[in-house]
Structure formats: C-alpha cells, structure tokens
N, C-alpha and C positions, 0 to 999 in steps of 0.2 A: 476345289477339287478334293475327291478322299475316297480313296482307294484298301479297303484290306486284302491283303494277301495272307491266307492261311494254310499251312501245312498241318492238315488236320491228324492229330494223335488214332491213325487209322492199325499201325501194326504190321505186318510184312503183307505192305502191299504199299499202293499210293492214290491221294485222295486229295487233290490242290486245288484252290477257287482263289478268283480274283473278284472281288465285288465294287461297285465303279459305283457310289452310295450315292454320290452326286447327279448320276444321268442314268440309274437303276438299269445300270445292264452288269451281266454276270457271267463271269466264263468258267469252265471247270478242267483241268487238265488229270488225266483219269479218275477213275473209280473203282478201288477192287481191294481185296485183302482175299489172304489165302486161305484162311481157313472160316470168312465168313461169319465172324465171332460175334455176337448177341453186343456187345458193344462197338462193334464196327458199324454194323447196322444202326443202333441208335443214334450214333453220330453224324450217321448220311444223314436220317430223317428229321434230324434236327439241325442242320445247316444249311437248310433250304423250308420253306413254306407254301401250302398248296396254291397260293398265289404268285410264286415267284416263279418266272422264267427264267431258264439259261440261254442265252443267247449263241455262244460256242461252246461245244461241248469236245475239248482234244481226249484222243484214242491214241496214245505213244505208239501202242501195237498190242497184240491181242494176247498176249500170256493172260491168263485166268487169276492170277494179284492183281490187275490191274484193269478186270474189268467184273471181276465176279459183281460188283454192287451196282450197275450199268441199269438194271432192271428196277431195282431197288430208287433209285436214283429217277429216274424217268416215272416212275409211280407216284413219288415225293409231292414234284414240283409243276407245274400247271403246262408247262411246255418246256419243249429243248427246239430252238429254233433252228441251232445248225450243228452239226458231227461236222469236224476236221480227223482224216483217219488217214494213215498209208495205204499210197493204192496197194490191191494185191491181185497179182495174175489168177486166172481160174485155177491153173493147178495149184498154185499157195494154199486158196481155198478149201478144195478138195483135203488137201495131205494134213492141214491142221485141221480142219475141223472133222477127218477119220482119228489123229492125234488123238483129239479131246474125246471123242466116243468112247477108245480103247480106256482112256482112263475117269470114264463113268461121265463125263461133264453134264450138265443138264442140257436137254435140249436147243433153250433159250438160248442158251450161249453158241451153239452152233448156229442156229440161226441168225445170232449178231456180226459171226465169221461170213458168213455165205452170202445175207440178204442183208445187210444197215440199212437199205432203204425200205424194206419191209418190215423189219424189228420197230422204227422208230416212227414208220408211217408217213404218210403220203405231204404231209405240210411241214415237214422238214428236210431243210436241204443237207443234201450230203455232200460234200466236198472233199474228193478224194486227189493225196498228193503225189505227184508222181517222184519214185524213187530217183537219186542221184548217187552217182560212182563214189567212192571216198578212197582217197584223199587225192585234195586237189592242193596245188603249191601254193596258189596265188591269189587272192583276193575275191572275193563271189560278190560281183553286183547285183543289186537288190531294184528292180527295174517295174516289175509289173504291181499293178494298185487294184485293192479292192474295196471296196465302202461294205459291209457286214450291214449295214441298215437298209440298200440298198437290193439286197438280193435274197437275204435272207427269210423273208416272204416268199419267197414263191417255192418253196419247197423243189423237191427234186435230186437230180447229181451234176455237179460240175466237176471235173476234172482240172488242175492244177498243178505249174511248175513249182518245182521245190526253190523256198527264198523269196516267193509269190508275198507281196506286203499286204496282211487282210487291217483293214483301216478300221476303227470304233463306229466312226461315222464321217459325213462331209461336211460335217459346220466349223466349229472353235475345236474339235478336242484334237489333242497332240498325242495320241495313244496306240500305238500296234503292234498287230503279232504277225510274227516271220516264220512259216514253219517247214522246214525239212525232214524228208525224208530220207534215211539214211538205209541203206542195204548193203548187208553183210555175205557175202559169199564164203567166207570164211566160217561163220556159224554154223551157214547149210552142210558144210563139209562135216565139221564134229556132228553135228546131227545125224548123220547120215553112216560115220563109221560106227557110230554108238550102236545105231541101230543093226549096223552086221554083225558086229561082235554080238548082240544081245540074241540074235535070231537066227544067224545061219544054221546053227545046228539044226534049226526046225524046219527051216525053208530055202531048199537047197537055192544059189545062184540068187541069193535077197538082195534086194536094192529097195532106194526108198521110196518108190514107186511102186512099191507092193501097200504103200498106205491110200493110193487110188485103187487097193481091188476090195471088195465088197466081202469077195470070203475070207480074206487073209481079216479083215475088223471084225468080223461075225464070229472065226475063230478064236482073236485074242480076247473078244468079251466073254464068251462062253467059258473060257480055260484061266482056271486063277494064275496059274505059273503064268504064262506068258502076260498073262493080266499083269502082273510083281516086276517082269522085263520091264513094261510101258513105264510103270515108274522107277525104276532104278533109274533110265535114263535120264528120267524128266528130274530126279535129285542129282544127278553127276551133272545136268547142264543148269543146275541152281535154279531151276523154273524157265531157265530163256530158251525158249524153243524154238522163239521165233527170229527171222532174218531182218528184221524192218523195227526202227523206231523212229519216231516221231519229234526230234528236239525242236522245240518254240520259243523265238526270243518276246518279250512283253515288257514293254517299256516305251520312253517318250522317243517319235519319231527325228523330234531335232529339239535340242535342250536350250536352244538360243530363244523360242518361240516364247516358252516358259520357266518358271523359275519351281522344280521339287525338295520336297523334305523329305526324309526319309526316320519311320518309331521305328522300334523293334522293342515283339516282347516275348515271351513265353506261355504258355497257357497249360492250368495245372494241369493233374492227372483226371481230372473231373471234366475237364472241357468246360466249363463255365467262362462262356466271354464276358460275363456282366465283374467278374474279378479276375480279371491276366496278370500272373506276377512280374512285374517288372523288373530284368535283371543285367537289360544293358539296352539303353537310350540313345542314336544320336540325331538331334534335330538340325544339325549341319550337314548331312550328305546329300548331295545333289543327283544322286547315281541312284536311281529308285528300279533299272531296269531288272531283269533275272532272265535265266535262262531254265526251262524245265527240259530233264535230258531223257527220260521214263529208264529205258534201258540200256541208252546208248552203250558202243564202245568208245572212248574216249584212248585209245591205242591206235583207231585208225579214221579217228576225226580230229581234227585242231579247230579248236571253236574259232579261233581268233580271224580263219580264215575265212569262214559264211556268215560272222558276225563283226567283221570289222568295223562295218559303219556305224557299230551302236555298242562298240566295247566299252568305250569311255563313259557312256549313259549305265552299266552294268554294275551292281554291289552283290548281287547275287544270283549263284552258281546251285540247281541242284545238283546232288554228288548221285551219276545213274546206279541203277541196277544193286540200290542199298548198301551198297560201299563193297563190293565184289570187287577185290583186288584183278580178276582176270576183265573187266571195264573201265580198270582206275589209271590213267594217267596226268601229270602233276605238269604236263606242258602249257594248260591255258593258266598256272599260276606264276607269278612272278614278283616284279614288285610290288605290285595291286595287292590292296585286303581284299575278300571274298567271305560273306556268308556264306557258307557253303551246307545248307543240310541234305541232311544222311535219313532215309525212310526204312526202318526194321524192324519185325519182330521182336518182341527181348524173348533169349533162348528161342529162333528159330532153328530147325536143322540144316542149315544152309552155313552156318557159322559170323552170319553177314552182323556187322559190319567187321572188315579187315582190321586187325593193328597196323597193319603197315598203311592204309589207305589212310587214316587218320593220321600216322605219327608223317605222313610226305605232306599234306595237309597246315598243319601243326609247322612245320619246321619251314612251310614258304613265308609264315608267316597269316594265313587265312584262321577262320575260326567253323571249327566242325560242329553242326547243331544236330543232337542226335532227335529224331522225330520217330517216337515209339508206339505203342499200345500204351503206354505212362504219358507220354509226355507230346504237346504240339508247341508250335512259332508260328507267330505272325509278326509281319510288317505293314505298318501303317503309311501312305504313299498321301503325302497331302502340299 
C-alpha cells in the first residue's frame, strides 16, 4: 500500500488530494484560491494528468477560494467519477448564487451552486450530504456503508446521511472516508445583519431575502456603490459566506486489520515532487488517518464526538478556515500530537493566519504546518 497526501502550495484558498498509487484511485478535497493566480492554476494542471481520474471529488461548501479551480480541474484530468458536496436547500441556492452575481463571479460558478449535476455532467454521480445540527454531547455512531466502486458508475444524485462511511472498495483495502455536514445558523445570522447594516438606507424594510429578488441583483450590479457594500461584507465575514461545510475523516477503517507508516515531508517553493525537502520523518507512526475541516467552526463542533471511532487512527488535523481565530478552537487537542496544517495566502487581506491560533496550537504541544503560495506538505501513508 502507498498513499500520498498532499497539501498543495495553492495560497489563500485549498487544494488537497490523496493518491491511493497502489490501486490508482484518487480523491481531491477542494479546489480553489482567491485570486486565481497563474501559479495556482499551474499547479492544478500539473497534479493531475489527462489520463488520470478522480474518483471523489469533496466540495467542503461553496465560498469561491475553494472552488474557483473546479473547472480548471475537471478540464485537467480524463473524469471526476463522483462530487461529495453539502446538500443545499433551493433557497441556499438561490441567495448565494444572487451573492456571487452581485460580486461579479463567473457564470460557471453559479452554475456549479445551482446545477452540479449539470456542471459535471450526466456520468457523474453526485452525492449530496444531508446537514446535521451541531453540537451533539455524545458520541455519533458511524452505521451506514458505501462501496464508491460500486455506485460510482452509474452517475446520477444520491442523497446521504451525515457520518455515512463511503468505502474505497469491497475487496482487501481498509481505507474510508466519513463525511459531515455541518450547518451553522449562526453564520446565517452575521450574514444577514451585515447585510442591513450595509443596505437599509437604500432599501427600506431589507432582509436577506431581498437576495431572491431579481431587481434588487440587477440594481447592485449596475450601481458601483452598492457593488463596494457586496464586498465589504464578503471581507468583514473573511470570505465565509457560507452556512455548510463539509468536514471528512480519511484513514484506515480498523487498524487491527493492517499495520501503517506514516513520511512526512515539505515541498519546496517550486512544487517539484521529483525533490521534497525533508525536514521531519517518522517511520514509526501507525496514526496515518486526517481529518479535512475546509471551513468548519471548530467553536461549535468537537471533532472527538462524530470521529470517535477513528481518533486513535488520527496524526492529522487540517486547521479550517486558514487559521481564522473566529473557527479556531484548541478543544480536539490535548495530549495527542497533531500535524495540524494551516492553508494562506502570504499577505492576504483577511490577516489569516491568527497569532493566537498558532501560539494555542504550539503550546498543546501539536505542530502548525504553514501551507502557503511558497510552500506545500505531504505525507506519505505506506
């Protein structure tokens, strides 16, 4: 078995694959950067080849860092056999993808909010997760089985509970991913005052259902002022617009079955995998699993609770929402070491990553990998 996991040097956004080298299946856990930089783009189209298939392809949720290279990516690589995404009700739809118009987005991308089954076409399955409440006390059983070899042919949408265990396959291999859907009704709310404060003077009695009306988007694109409102919001909520992400654990389903090692390297400013600098090794770790969190809140999720059965399979923790101290809580670390990397821009406007996310980090005892437009990590699972 040999597995890379790479946190690719994408820049204020996120861009993670797991490559299964031994049984050539390939998963990808977002696609995107913000500003879409001539080297973000090279790097998509060089971490994949016209012959390669993605097998899963996870959507944590739909902020525009994290999917702007979706298209890019799906051009790339010879198929994407299945999308894992948050379900979203019609109105979700509706209000973000009028959002994204007010602030210029391409087409495409709304069309990725509204249709994924039409974006990615008819031979790929869509599998959409149904959200669950947060925070629960007590332990989340992990009950329902899927074989991804099995269904992933037949294109389409299936519908799915959150913690649903999607399987590699049904022969030898000991490998899955778990993925929840986490919804914030608390995001919807700052959402939604930002938007009175930013509008009421112009539209008497606003609420955020004025981003379902047709003339109220026709006006903000036509008008640069209120054009400047759509984004001031969208920099005071650091890009998260959205209510839904998508945390997925990946790792071995039971560690008795098999025996992992766990590399870890660095990868320079070049991205060159033919030379990774080696800058801390350990070929002892049996905890090969991770967790990808894209945006989460970590204030009003305790991993420990919907990943219990596979904490102890766990070394590594992404840190959500590129170290935004208002996502950062330091409750899933403890005595466990944690690689924990951090996905940023260097000098974005967001100020991301926190000093304090890193020094709470730092002082449990974990190790913060900073994953930049300079600099990517992988680990090698063998």
């Amino acid at each position: 078995m040999y597995i890379e996991r790479i946190f690719y040097p994408i820049g204020q956004g996120a861009f993670y694959a797991e490559k299964h080298k031994h049984i050539n299946f390939n998963i990808v856990y977002d696609c995107g950067e913000l500003y879409c930089s001539r080297k973000a783009k090279q790097i998509v189209t060089n971490s994949f080849s016209k012959n390669d298939i993605i097998n899963i392809l996870f959507i944590s949720h739909f902020d525009y860092d994290h999917i702007s290279l979706i298209p890019l990516l799906k051009d790339t690589v010879k198929h994407i056999k299945c999308v894992v995404i948050p379900y979203l009700f019609d109105e979700e739809k509706i209000m973000l993808s009028n959002f994204y118009k007010c602030l210029g987005v391409k087409r495409e991308f709304i069309n990725l909010i509204k249709s994924p089954e039409n974006f990615f076409g008819e031979n790929t399955l869509i599998i959409k997760v149904r959200p669950i409440i947060t925070d629960v006390t007590q332990e989340i059983k992990n009950d329902e089985n899927i074989y991804i070899d099995e269904i992933s042919n037949k294109g389409g949408e299936l519908v799915i509970n959150s913690g649903t265990i999607l399987n590699v396959n049904n022969k030898c291999f000991n490998w899955v991913y778990v993925p929840y859907n986490f919804k914030y009704d608390k995001q919807k709310s700052i959402f939604e005052n930002l938007l009175k404060i930013e509008f009421q003077k112009y539209f008497k009695d606003f609420n955020i259902n004025y981003l379902k009306d047709i003339n109220f988007i026709n006006k903000v694109i036509k008008n640069r002022e209120l054009r400047k409102k759509i984004k001031k919001i969208y920099n005071e909520l650091e890009g998260d617009i959205n209510s839904n992400s998508l945390v997925v654990y990946s790792g071995p389903f039971n560690l008795r079955r098999c025996k992992f090692f766990l590399d870890i390297c660095f990868l320079d400013i070049y991205f060159n995998e033919k030379k990774p600098i080696f800058v801390y090794t350990s070929t002892n770790c049996q905890e090969p699993g991770c967790i990808f969190t894209g945006d989460a809140n970590l204030n009003t999720i305790n991993l420990k609770n919907y990943f219990g059965k596979f904490w102890r399979y766990i070394s590594t923790i992404q840190i959500p929402h590129h170290g935004s101290k208002r996502s950062f809580s330091d409750n899933f670390l403890g005595r466990k070491r944690f690689i924990c990397p951090l996905s940023f821009g260097v000098n974005n406007p967001f100020g991301h990553p926190y000093k304090e996310v890193i020094d709470l980090i730092l002082e449990k005892g974990s190790i913060p990998i900073f994953v930049t437009n300079k600099t990517g990590f992988k680990e090698i699972v063998f």
